[in-house]
Every structure is written in structure tokens, then in C-alpha cells.
MARBA-3410 file (N, C-alpha, C, O; in Angstrom, 1 decimal):
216
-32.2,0.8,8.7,-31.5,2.1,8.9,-30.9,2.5,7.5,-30.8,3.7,7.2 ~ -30.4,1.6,6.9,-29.6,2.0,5.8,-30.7,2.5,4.8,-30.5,3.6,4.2 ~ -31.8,1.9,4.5,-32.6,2.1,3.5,-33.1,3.4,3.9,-33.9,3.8,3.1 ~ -32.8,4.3,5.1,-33.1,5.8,5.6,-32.6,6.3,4.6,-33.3,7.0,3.9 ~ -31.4,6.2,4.2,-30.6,7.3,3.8,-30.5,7.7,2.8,-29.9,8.7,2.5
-31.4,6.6,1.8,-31.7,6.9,0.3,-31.7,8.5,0.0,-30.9,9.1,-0.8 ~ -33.0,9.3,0.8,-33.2,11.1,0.1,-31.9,11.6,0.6,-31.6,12.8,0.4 ~ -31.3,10.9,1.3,-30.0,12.2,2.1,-28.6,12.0,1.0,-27.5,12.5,1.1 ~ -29.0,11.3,0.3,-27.5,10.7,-0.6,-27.4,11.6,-1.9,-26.4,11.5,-2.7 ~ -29.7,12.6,-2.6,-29.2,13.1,-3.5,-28.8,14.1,-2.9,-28.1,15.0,-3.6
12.9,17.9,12.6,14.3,18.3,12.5,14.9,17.6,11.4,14.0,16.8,11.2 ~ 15.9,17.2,10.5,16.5,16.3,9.2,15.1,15.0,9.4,14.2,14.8,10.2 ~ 15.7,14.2,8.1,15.2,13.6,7.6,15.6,12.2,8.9,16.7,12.0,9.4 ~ 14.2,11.4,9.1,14.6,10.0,10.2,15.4,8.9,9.8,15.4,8.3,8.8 ~ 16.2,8.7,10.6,16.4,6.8,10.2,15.3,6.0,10.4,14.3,6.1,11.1
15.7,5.0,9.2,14.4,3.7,9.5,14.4,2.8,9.2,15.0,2.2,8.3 ~ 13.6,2.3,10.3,14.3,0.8,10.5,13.0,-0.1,10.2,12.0,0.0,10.9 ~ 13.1,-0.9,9.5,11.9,-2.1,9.2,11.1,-2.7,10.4,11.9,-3.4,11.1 ~ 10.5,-2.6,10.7,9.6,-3.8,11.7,9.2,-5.3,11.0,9.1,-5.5,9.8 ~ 9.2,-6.1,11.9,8.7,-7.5,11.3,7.4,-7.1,10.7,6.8,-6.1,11.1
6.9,-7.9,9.6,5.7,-7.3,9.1,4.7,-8.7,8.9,4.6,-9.7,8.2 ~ 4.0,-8.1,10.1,2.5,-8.9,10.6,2.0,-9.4,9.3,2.4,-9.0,8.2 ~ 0.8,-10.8,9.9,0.3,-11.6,8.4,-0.8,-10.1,7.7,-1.4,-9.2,8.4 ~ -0.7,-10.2,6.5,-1.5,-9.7,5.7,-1.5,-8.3,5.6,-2.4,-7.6,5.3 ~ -0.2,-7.7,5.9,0.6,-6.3,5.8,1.1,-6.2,4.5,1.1,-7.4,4.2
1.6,-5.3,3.2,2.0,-5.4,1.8,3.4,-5.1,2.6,3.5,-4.5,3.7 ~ 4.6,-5.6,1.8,5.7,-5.5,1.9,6.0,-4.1,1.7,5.3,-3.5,0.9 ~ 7.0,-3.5,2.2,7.8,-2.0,2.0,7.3,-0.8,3.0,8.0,0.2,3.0 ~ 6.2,-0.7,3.8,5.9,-0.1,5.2,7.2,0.2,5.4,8.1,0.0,4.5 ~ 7.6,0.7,6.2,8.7,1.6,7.0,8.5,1.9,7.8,7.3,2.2,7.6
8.9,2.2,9.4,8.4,2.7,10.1,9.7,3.8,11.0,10.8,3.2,10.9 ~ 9.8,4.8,11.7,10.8,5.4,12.2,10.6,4.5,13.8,10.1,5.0,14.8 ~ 11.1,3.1,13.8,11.1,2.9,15.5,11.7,3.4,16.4,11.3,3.1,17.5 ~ 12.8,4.1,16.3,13.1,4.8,17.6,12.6,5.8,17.6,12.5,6.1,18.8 ~ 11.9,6.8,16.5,11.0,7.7,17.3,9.9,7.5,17.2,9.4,8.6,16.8
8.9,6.5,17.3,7.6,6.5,17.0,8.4,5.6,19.2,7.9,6.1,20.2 ~ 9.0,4.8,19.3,9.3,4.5,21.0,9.1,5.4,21.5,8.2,5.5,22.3 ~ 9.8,6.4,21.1,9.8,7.5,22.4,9.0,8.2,22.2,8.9,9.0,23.2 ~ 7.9,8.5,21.3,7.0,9.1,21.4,6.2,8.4,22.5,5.8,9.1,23.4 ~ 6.1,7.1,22.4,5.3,6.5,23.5,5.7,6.6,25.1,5.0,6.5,26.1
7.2,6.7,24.7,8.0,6.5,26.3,7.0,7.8,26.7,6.1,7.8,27.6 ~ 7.3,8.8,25.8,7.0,10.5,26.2,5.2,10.4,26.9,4.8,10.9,27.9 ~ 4.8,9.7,26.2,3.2,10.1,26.3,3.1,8.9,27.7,1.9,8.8,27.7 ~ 3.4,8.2,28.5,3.3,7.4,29.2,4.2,8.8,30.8,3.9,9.0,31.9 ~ 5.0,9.2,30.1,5.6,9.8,31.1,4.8,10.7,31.3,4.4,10.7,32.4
4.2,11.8,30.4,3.2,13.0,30.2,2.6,12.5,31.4,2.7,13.1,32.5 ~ 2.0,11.3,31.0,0.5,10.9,32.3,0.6,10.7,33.4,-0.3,10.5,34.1 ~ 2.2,10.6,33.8,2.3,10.1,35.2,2.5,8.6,35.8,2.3,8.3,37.0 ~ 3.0,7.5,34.6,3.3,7.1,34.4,5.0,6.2,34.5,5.8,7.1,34.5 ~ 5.4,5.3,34.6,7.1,5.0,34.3,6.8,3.9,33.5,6.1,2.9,33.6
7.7,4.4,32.1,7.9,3.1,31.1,8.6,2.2,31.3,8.4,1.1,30.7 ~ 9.9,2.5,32.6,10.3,1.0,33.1,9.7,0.1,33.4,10.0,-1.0,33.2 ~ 8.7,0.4,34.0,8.2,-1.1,35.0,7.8,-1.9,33.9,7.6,-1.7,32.7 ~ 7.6,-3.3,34.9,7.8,-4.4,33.9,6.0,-4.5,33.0,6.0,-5.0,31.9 ~ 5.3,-4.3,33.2,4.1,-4.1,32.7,4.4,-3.0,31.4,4.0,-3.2,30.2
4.7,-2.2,31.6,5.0,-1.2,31.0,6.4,-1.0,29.6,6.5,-0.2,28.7 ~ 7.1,-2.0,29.9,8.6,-1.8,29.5,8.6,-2.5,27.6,9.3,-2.2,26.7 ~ 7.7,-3.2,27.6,7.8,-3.5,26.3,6.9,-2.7,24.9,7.0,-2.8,23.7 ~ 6.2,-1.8,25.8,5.0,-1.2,25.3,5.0,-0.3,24.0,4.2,-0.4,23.1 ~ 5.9,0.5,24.1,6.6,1.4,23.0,6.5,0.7,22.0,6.1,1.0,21.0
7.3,-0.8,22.4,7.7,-1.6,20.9,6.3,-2.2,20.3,5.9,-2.0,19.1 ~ 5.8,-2.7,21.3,3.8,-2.7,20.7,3.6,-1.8,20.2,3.4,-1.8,19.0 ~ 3.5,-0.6,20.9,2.4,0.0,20.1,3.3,0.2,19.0,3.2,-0.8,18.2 ~ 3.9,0.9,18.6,4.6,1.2,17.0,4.8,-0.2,16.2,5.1,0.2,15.0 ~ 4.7,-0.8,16.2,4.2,-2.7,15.5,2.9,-2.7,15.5,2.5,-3.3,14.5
1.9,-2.1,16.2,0.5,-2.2,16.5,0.5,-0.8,15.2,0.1,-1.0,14.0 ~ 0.8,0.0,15.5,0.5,1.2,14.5,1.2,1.2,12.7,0.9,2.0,11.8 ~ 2.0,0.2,12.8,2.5,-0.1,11.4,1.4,-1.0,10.9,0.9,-0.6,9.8 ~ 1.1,-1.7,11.3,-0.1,-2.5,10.9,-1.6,-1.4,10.4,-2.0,-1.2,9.3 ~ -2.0,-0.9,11.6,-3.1,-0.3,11.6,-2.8,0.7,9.9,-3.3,0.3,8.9
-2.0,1.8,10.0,-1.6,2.5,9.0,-0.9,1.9,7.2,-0.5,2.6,6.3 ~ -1.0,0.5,7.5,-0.1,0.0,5.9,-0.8,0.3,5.6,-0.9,1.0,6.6 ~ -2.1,0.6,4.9,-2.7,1.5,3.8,-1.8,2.6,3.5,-1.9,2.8,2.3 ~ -0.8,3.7,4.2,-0.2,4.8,3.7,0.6,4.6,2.8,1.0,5.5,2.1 ~ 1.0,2.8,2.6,2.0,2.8,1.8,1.4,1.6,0.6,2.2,0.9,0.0
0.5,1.6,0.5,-0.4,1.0,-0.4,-1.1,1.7,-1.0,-1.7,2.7,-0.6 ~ -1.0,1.0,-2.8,-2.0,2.1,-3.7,-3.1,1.3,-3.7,-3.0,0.1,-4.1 ~ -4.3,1.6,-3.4,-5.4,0.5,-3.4,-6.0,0.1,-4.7,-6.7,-0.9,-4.8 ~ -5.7,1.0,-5.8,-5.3,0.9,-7.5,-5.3,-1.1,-8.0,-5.9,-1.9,-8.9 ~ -4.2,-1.2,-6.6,-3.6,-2.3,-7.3,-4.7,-3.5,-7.2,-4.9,-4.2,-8.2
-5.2,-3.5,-6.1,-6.6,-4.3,-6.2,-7.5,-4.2,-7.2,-8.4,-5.0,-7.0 ~ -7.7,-3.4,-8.3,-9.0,-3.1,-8.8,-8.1,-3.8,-10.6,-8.6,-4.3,-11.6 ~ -6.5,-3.3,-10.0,-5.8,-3.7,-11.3,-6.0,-5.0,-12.5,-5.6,-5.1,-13.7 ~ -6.8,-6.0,-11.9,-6.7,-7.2,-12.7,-8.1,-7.3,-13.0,-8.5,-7.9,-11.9 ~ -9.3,-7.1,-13.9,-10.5,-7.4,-14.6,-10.3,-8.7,-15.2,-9.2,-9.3,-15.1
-11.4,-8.9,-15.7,-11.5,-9.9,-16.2,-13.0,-9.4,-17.1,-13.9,-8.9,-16.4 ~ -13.2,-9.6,-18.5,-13.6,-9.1,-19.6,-15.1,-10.3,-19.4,-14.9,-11.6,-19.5 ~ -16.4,-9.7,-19.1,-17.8,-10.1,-19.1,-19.0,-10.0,-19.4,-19.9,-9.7,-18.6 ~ -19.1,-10.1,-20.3,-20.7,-8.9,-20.6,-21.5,-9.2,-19.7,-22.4,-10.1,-19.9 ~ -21.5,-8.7,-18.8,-22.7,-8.9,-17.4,-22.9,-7.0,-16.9,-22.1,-6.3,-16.4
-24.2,-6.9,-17.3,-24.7,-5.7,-16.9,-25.3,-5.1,-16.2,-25.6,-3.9,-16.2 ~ -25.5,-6.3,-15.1,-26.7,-5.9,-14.0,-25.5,-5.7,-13.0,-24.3,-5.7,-13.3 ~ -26.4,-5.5,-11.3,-25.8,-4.9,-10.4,-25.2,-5.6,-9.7,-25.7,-6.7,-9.4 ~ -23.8,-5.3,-9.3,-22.1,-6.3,-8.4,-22.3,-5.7,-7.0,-21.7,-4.7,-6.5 ~ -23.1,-6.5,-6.4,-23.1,-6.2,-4.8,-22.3,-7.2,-3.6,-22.8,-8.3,-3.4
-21.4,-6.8,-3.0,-20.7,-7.5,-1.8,-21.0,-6.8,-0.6,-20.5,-5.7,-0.3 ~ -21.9,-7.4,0.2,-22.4,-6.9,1.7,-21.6,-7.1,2.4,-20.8,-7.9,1.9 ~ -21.3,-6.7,3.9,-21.1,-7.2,5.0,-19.4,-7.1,4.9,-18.7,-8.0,5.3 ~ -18.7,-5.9,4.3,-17.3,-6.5,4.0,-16.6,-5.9,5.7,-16.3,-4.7,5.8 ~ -16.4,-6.6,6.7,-15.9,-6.0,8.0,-14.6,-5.0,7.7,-14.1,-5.2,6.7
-14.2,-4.1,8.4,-13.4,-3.4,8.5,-13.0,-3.0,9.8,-13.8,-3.3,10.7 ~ -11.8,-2.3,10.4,-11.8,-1.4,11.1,-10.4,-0.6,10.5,-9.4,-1.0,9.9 ~ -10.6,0.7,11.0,-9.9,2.1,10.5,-9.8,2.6,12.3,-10.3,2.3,13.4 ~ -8.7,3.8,11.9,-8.8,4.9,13.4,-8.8,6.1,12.6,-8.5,6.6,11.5 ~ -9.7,6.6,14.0,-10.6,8.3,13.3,-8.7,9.1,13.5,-7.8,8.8,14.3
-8.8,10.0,12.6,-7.7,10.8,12.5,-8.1,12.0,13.9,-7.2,12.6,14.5 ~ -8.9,12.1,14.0,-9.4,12.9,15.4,-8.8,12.8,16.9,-8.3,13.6,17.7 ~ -9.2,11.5,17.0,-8.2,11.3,18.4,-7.8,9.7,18.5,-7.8,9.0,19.5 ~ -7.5,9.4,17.3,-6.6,8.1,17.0,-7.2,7.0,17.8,-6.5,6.1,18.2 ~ -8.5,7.0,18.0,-9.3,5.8,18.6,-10.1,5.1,16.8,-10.8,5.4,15.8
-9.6,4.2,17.4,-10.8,2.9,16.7,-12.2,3.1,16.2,-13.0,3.7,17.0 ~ -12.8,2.7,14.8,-13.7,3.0,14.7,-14.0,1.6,13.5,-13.4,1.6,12.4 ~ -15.1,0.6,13.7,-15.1,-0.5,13.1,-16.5,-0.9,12.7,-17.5,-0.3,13.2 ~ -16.7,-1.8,11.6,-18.1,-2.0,11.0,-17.9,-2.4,9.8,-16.9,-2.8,9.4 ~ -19.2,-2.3,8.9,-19.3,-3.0,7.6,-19.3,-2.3,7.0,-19.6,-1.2,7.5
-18.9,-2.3,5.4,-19.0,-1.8,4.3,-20.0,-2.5,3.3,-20.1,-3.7,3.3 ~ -20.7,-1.8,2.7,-21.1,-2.3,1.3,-21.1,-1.8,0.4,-21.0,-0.6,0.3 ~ -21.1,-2.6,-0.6,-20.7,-2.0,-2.6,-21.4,-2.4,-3.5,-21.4,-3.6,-3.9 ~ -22.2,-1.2,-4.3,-22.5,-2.3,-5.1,-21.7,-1.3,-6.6,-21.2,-0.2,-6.5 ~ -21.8,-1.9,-7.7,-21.4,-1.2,-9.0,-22.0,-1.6,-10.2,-23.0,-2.3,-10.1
-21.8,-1.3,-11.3,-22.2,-1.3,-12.5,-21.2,-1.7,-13.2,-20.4,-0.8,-13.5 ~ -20.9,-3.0,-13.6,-19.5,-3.3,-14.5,-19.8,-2.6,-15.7,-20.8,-2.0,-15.8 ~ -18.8,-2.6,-16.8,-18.8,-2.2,-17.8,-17.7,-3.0,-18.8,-16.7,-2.8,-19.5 ~ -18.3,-3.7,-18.5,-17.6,-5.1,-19.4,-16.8,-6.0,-18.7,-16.3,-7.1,-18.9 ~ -16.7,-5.1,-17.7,-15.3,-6.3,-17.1,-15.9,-6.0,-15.7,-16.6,-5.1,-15.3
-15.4,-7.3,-14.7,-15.9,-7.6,-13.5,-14.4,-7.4,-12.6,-13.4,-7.0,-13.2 ~ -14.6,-7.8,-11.2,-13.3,-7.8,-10.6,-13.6,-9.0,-9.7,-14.7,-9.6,-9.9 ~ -12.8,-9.5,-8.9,-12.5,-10.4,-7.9,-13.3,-9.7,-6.7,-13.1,-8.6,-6.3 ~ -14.2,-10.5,-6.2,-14.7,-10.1,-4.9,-13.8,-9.8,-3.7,-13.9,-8.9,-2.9 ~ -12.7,-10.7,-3.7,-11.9,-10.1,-2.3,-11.3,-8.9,-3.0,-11.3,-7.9,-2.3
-10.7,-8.7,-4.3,-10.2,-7.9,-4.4,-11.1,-6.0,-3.9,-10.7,-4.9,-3.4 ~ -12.6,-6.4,-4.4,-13.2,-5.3,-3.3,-13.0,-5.6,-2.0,-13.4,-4.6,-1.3 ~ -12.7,-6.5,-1.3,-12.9,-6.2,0.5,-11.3,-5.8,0.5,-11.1,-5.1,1.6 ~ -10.5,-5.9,-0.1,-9.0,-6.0,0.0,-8.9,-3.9,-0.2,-8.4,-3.1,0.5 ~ -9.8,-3.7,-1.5,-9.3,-2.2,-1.4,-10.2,-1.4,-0.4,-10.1,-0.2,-0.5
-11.3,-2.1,0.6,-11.8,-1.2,1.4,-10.8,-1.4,2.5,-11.1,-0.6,3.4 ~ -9.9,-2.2,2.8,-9.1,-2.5,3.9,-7.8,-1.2,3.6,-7.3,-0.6,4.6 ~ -7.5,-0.9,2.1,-6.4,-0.2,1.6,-6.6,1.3,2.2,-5.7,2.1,2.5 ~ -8.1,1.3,2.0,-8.1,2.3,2.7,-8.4,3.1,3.9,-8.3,4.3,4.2 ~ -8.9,1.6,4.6,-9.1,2.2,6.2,-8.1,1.8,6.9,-8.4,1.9,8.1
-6.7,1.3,6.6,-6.0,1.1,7.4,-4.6,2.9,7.3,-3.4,3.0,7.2 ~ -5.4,3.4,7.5,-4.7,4.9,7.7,-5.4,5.8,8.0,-6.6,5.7,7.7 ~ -4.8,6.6,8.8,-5.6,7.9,9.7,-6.9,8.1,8.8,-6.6,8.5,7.7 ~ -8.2,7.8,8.9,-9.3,8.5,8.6,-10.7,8.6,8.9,-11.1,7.8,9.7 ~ -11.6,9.6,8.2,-12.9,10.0,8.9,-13.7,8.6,8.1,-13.2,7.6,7.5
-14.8,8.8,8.3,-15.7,7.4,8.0,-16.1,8.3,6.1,-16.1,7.7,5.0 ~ -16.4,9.2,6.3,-17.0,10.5,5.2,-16.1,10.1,4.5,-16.6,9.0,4.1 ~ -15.0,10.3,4.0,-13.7,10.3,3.2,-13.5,8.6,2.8,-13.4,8.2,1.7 ~ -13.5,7.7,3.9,-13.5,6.5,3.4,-14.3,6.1,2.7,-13.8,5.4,1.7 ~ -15.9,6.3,2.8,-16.5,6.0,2.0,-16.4,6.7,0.6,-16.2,5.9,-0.3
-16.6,8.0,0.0,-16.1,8.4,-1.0,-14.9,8.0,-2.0,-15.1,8.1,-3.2 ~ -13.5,7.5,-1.2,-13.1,7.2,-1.7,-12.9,5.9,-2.2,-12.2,5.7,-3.3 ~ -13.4,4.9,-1.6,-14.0,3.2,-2.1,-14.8,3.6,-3.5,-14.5,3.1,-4.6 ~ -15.9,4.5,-3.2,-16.3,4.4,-4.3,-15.7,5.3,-5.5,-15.9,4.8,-6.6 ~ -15.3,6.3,-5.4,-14.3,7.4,-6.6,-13.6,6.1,-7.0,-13.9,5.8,-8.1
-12.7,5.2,-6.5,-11.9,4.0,-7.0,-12.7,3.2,-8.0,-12.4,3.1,-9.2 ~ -13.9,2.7,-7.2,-14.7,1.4,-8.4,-15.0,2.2,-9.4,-15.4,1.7,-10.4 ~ -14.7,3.8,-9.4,-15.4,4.2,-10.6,-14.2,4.3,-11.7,-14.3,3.9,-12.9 ~ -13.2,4.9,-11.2,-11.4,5.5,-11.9,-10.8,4.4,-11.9,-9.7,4.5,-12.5 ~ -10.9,3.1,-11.3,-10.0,2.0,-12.0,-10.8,0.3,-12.5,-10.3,-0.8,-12.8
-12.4,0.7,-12.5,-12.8,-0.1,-12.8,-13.7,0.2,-14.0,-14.3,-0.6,-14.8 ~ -13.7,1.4,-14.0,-14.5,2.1,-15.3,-16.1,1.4,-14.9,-16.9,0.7,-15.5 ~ -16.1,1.9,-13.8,-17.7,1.8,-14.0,-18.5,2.3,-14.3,-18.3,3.5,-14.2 ~ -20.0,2.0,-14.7,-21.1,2.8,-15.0,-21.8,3.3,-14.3,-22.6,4.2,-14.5 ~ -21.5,2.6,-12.9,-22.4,3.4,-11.2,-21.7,2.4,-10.2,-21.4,1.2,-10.3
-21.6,3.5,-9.2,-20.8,3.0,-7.7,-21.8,3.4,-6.7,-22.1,4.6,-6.6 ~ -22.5,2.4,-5.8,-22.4,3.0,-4.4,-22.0,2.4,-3.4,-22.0,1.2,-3.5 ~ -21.7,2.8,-2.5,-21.0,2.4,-1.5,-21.5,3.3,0.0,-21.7,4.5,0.1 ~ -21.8,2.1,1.1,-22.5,2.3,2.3,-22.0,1.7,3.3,-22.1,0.5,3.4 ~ -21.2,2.7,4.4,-20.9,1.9,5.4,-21.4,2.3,6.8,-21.6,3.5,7.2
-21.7,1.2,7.6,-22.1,1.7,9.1,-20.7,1.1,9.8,-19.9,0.3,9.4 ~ -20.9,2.0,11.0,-20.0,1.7,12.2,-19.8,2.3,13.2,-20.2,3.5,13.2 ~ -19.3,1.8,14.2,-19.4,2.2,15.5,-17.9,2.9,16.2,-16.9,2.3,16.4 ~ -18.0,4.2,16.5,-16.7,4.8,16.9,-16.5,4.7,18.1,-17.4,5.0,19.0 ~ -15.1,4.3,18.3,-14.7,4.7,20.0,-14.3,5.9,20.9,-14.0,6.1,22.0
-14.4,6.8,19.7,-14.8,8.1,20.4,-16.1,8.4,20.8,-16.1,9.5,21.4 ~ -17.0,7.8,20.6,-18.6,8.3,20.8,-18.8,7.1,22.1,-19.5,7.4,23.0 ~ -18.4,6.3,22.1,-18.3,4.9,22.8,-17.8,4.9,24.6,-18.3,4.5,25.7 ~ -16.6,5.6,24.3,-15.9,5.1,25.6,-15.5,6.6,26.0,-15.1,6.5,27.1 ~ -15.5,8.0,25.4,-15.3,9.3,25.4,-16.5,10.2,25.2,-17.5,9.9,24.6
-16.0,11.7,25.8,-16.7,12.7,25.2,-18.5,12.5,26.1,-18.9,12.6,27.2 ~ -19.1,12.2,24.5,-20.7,11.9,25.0,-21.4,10.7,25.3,-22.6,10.7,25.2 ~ -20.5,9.5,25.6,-20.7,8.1,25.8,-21.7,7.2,25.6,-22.2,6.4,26.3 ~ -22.0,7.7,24.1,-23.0,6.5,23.7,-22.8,5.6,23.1,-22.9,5.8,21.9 ~ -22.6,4.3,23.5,-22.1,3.3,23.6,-23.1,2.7,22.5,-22.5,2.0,21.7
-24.6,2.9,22.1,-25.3,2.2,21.3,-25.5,2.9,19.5,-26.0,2.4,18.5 ~ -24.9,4.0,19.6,-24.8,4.7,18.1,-24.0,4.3,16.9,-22.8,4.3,16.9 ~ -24.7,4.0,15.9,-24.0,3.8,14.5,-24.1,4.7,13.7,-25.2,5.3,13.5 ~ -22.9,5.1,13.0,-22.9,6.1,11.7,-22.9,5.5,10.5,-22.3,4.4,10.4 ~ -23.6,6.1,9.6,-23.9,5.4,8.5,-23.4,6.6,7.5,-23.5,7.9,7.5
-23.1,5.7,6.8,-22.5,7.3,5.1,-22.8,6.2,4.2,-23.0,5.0,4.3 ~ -22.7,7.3,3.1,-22.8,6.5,1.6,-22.6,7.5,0.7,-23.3,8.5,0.7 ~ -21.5,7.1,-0.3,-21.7,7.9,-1.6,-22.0,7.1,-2.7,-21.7,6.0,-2.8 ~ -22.6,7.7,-3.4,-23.4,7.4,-4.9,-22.4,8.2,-5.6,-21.8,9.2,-5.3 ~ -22.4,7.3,-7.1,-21.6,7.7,-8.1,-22.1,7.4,-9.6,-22.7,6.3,-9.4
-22.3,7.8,-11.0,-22.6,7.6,-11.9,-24.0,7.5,-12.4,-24.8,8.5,-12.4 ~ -24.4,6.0,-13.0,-26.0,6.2,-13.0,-26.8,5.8,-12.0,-28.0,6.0,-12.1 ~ -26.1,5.1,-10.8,-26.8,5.5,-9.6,-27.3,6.9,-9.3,-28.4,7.4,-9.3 ~ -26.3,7.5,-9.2,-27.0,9.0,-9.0,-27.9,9.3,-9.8,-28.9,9.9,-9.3 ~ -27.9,9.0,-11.0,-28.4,10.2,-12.2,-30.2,9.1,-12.5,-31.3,9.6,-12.7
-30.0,8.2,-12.3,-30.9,7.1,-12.3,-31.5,6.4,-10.9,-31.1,5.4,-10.3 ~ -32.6,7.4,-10.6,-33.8,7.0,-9.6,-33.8,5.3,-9.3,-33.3,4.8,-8.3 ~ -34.5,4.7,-10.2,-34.6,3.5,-10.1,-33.5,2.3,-9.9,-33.6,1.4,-9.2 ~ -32.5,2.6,-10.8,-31.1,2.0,-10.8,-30.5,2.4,-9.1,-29.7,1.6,-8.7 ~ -30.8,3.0,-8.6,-30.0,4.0,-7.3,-31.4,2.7,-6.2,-31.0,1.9,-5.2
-32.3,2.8,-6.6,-33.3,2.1,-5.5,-33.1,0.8,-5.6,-33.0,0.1,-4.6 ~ -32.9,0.1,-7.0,-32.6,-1.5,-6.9,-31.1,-1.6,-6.3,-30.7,-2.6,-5.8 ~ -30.3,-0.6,-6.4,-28.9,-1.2,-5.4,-29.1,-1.1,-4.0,-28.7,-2.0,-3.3 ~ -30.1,0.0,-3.5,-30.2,-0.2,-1.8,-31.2,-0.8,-1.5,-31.3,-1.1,-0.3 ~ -31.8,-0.9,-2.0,-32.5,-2.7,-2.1,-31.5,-3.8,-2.2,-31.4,-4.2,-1.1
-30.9,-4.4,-2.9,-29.5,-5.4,-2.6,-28.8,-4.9,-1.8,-28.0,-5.9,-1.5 ~ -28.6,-4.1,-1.2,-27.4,-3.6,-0.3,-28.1,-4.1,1.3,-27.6,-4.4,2.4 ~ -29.4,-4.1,1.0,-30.3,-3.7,2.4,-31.3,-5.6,2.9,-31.7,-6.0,4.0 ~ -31.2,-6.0,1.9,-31.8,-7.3,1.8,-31.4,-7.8,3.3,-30.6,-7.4,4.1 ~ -32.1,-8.5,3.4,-31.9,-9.4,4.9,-30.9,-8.6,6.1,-29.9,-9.1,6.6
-31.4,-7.8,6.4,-30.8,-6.8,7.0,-31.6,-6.5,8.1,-31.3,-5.6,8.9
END
């Protein structure tokens, strides 16, 4: 599938109060918890619902703990991952497959999860492998479309890593297409942006989605 896509690519201000901050959250998140609660109390009542009952009664406090998590990318610069190189004269192609993710579509705040891939072009200097799965995390953990995520993974490897070519390809499966709407439960979306001499260079562009695509 992936190797398809090659010709398509050319009122006042809140109080706030901290939440405990789950493993693998960056420190300084914020969250407004009494009104991101009663947003929930509200939307449980909307449905016909009661937020007392005991099934029911702790739920507000979940989900706004659930959505602090989901969204710390808003308060992360994903910059900071790309921040530490390390100086290599290695000039061939930096590919990391398979990096898992999940994000929520800014559309109807459902889930939407799968793999990323990257490859780049160093330019003297390399980075840390997790630190790429770390800034694809930076950026799907806040309201967004799959289109924009991927662009923006790769505009990054290019503006803080100075590279010579970025692409980046992710598939995934949304829960709006899934469990709503037109319910197809077996579809994957696939995006990818190309950047530098990938783009501009045919062959360079075909040996990354070739590594990208291998044993696939």
C-alpha cells in the first residue's frame, strides 16, 4: 500500500489546578479541572444520563486526566527532541519504521492510531532514534488531522535537524470511520510528505520508499 503512494506525493481568565501527571507526560501541562468536570457532568446530562450514580460518579475526573494526557503535546515544543545532534559524516538514508502512535481527529474527538515512518538525509549530524519516535508522539498527542501531522514531523526533521531530505509516511486507522458515520471498520489512511532532495531527486525519493516499505 504504501509503495502506491509514491506518484501522489509529487468569560475571565480560568483557575488551574495541576492534575497528577501520568508516566511519560513533560512536566508543566495545566489543566482547568473544574471546568473541563463539568463539561463532562454537562455532556452526560445532555444524553440523558445522571453523573451521580456510582458507575458514573468518578467519570468527569477520568476523563479530564484521560484528556491531559492525550493533549501534553499542546504544551510541548517537539524542537526539544531534535535539540541534541551529535556531529557524523554519514550520508546515506536514516530510516525508523514502525514508530506506533495514537492522536484524536480534532473533528469529533475520537481516536485515531497506527504507524509512522521516517526517513531523512543527515547533514552532518544524526539524532537519537527515540528522540524521532518521541517528536512524533509531540505531535499527535493534541487535537489533530492525520494530513497536518504528517507534514509537520517532517517540516521538523527538516528546520531543527537541518536536513538534506525528509519523508515521512503514516498509515492509520480512525475511529470515526470505524465505529461512526460510514462504518468501515477495515480502512487505512495513508499520507506522506516529502521534503528537500527527496522531492527534487527521483531516485533518492524511490530508495527511501523502498526502506520505508521493506518487509511490509
Amino acid at each position: 500500500m504504501i509503495a502506491q503512494i509514491d506518484d501522489a506525493i509529487l468569560s475571565g481568565p480560568p483557575s488551574f489546578e495541576a492534575i497528577t501527571q501520568p508516566p511519560g507526560v513533560p512536566a508543566g501541562l495545566r489543566v482547568d479541572v473544574a471546568r473541563a468536570e463539568q463539561a463532562v457532568r454537562d455532556l452526560l446530562c445532555a444524553l440523558g444520563e445522571d453523573p451521580t450514580r456510582e458507575g458514573l460518579r468518578d467519570t468527569p475526573r477520568r476523563v479530564a486526566k484521560m484528556y491531559r494526557e492525550l493533549f501534553a503535546g499542546l504544551d510541548e515544543d517537539p524542537a526539544r527532541h531534535l535539540s541534541r545532534t551529535f556531529a557524523e559524516q554519514y550520508d546515506e538514508i536514516v530510516v525508523l519504521r514502525d514508530i506506533h502512535f495514537a492522536s484524536l481527529c480534532e473533528h469529533h474527538l475520537l481516536p485515531f492510531m497506527g504507524r509512522a515512518h521516517i526517513a531523512y538525509l543527515p547533514n552532518d549530524r544524526v539524532v537519537g532514534l527515540s528522540k524521532l519516535a518521541r517528536t512524533v508522539d509531540a505531535f499527535a498527542r493534541r487535537p489533530q488531522v492525520q494530513e497536518r501531522l504528517t507534514s509537520q514531523v517532517a517540516d521538523a526533521l527538516m528546520e531543527h535537524l537541518n536536513a538534506r531530505g525528509a519523508m515521512v509516511v503514516i498509515e492509520s486507522e480512525h475511529l470515526c470511520m470505524k465505529v461512526r458515520g460510514v462504518n468501515k471498520p477495515e480502512s487505512v489512511m495513508v499520507t506522506s510528505a516529502v521534503r528537500g532532495l527527496f522531492r527534487s531527486d527521483a531516485a533518492a525519493r524511490a530508495e527511501a520508499m523502498t526502506l520505508i516499505s521493506r518487509s511490509r
